[in-house]
C-alpha positions in Angstrom: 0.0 0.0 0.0 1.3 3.1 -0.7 1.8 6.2 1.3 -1.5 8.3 1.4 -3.4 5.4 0.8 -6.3 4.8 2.7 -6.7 1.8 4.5 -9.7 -0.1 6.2 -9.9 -1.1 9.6 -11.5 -3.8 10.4 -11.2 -4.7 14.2 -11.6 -0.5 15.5 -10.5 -1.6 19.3 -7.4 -2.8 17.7 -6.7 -0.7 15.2 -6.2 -3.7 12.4 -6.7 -3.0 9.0 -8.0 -5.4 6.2 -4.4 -5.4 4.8 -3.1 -6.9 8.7 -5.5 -9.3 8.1 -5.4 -10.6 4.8 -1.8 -10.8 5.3 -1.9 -13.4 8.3 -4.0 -15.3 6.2 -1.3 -15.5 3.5 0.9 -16.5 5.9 -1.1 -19.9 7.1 -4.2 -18.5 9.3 -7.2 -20.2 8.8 -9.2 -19.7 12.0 -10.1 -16.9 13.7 -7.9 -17.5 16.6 -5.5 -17.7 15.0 -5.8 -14.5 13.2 -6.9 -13.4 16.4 -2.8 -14.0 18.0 -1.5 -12.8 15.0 -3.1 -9.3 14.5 -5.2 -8.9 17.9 -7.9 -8.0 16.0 -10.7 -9.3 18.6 -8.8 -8.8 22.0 -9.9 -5.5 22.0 -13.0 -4.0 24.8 -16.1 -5.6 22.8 -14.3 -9.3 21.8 -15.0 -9.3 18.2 -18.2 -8.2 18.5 -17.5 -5.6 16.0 -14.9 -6.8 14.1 -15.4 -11.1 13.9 -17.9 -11.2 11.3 -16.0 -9.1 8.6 -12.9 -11.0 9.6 -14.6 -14.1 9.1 -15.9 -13.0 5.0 -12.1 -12.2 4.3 -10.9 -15.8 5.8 -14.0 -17.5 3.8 -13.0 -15.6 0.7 -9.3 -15.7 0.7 -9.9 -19.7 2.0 -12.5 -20.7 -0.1 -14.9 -21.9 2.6 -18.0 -20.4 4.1 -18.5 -18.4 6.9 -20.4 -21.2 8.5 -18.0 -24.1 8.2 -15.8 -20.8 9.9 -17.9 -20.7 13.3 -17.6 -18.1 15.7 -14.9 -17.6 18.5 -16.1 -17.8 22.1 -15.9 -14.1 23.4 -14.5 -13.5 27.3 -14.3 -10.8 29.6 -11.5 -8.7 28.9 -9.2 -8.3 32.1 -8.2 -5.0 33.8 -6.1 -4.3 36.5 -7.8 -3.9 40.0 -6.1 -2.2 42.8 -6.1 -4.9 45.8 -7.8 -2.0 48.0 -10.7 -2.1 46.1 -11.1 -5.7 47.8 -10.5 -4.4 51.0 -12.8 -2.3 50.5 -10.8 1.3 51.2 -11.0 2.9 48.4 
């Protein structure tokens, strides 16, 4: 892509364009996990909410498979720090 160029980004939390993706795919992804530890795209605050289906189309047209036979990922709760306090109950 060159300079200038606008690109599209697909997993917003992330900040992972189409190009991020479609190039872990090139190199041997074919799930969304594993696109998923390649890019991040999905480990962001919603989980892939956002961003899993239009990852999904690009791995079932670059793959030749359908989103179905794809599946979806099992979201979980992001994690954030928590100051021990809070459990204590001072602060």
């Amino acid at each position: 892509m060159n300079e200038g160029e606008c690109q599209v980004v697909i997993c917003r939390c992330e900040e992972v364009t189409e190009e991020e993706i479609r190039e872990a795919i090139r190199k041997g992804a074919r799930t969304f996990s594993e696109i998923k530890k390649i890019t991040r795209a999905g480990m962001g605050i919603c989980q892939g909410k956002s961003c899993q289906r239009l990852v999904n189309r690009i791995l079932a047209e670059m793959t030749g498979r359908s989103v179905e036979q794809l599946g979806f990922d099992t979201p979980r709760p992001p994690l954030r720090p928590i100051k021990l306090a809070v459990f204590k109950g001072t602060d």
